[in-house]
C-alpha positions in Angstrom: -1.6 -13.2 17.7 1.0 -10.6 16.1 -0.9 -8.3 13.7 -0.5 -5.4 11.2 -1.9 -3.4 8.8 -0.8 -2.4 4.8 -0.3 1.1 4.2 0.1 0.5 0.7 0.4 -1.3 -2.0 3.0 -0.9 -4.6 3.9 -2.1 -8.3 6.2 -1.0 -10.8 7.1 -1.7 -15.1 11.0 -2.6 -14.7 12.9 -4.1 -12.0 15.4 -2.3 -9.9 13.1 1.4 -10.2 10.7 3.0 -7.0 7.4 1.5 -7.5 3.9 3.5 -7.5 1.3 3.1 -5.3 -2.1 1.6 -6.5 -5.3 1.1 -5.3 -5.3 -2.8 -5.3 -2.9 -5.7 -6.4 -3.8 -9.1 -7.7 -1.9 -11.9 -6.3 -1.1 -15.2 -8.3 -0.1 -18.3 -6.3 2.8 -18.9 -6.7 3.7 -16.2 -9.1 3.0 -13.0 -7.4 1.4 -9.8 -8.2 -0.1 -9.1 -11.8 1.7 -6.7 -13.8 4.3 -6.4 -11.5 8.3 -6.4 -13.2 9.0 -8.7 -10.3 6.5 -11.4 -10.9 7.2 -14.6 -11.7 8.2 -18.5 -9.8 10.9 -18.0 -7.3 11.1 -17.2 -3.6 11.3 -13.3 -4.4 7.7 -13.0 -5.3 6.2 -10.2 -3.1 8.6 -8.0 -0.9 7.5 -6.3 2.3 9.1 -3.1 4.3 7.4 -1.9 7.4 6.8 2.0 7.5 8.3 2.0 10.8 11.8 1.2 8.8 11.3 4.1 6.7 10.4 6.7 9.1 13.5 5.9 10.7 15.4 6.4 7.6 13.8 9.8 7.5 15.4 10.8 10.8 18.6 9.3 9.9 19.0 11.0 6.3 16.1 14.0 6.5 15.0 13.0 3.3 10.8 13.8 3.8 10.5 12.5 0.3 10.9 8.7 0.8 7.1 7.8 0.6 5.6 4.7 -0.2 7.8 1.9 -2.8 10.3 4.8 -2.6 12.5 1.5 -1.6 10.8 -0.9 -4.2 9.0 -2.9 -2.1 5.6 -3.9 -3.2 3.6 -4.1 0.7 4.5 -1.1 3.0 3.2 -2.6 5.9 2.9 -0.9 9.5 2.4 -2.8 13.3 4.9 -6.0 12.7 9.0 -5.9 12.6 9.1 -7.5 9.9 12.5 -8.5 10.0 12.5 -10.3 12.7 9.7 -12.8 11.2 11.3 -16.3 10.5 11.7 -18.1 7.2 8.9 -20.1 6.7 6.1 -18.1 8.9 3.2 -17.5 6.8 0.9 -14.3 6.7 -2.8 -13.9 6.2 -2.5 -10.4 4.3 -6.5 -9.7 2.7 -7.4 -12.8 1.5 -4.1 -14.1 0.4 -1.4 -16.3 2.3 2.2 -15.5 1.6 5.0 -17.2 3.2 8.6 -15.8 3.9 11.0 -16.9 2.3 14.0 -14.3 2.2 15.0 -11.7 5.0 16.9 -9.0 3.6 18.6 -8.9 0.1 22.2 -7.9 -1.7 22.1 -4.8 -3.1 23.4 -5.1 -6.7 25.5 -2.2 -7.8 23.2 0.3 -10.3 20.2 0.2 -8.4 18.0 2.7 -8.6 17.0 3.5 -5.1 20.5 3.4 -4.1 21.5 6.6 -6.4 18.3 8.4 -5.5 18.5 7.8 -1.9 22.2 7.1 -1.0 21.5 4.0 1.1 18.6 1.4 1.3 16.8 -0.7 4.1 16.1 -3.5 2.2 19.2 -5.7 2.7 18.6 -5.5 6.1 15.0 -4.8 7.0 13.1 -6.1 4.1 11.4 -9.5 3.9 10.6 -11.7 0.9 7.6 -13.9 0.5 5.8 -16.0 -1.9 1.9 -16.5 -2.8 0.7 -19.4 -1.2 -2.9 -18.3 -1.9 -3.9 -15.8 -4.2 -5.9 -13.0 -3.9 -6.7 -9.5 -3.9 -4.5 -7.0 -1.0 -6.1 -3.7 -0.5 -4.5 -0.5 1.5 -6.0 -1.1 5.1 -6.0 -5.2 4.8 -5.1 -6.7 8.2 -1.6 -8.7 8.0 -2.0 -11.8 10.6 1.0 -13.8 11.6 -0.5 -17.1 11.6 2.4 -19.4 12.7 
């Protein structure tokens, strides 16, 4: 069984900004995370990008400043390419099930992280899920591939 762990967890106010690291997020089936700008029915409910993406962005760019929801994502995960997950595998993150839904994204012109950073790894190396079972997701929760 392929397993992980969650660095951090991230939320922000708006769409389309870096989110900030908290302590905890609340997860709402089939809604996503409380109080994030990004909650809400869809298949876009809780995005996921492995640290191991973003530390190779630091070596490409030698920007040491791109830290956790630098690249809004809401998990930064580490142990599982993420990318390479297939629509419809589901995750036991914590308590809570999320199932992927998106792999990658369009950037859309104006976006935040684009101008700060110059490029992103979310169209490519970013996954999308949404809350199957709700819950609470902790820094240091265990992400099991289940299927």
């Amino acid at each position: 069984m392929k397993k992980g762990i969650v660095r951090a967890v991230n939320i922000s106010k708006e769409k389309g900004e870096v989110k900030t690291p908290v302590d905890e997020i609340k997860l709402i089936e089939d809604y996503g995370i409380e109080g994030d700008a990004h909650a809400g029915p869809g298949k876009r409910q809780v995005s996921l990008l492995a640290q191991e993406s973003v530390d190779e962005m630091k070596q490409k760019t030698g920007i040491e400043g791109l830290t956790e929801g630098i690249f809004a994502e809401n998990l930064t995960t580490e142990g599982l390419e993420l990318y390479t997950l297939e629509i419809g595998t589901r995750l036991k993150v914590g308590e809570t099930i999320l199932e992927v839904t998106q792999i990658g994204k369009e950037c859309h012109s104006g976006c935040a992280i684009m101008k700060q950073v110059g490029q992103c790894i979310m169209p490519k190396q970013g996954i999308f899920t949404r809350v199957v079972t709700g819950g609470i997701i902790r820094p240091g929760d265990t992400i099991e591939v289940l299927n």
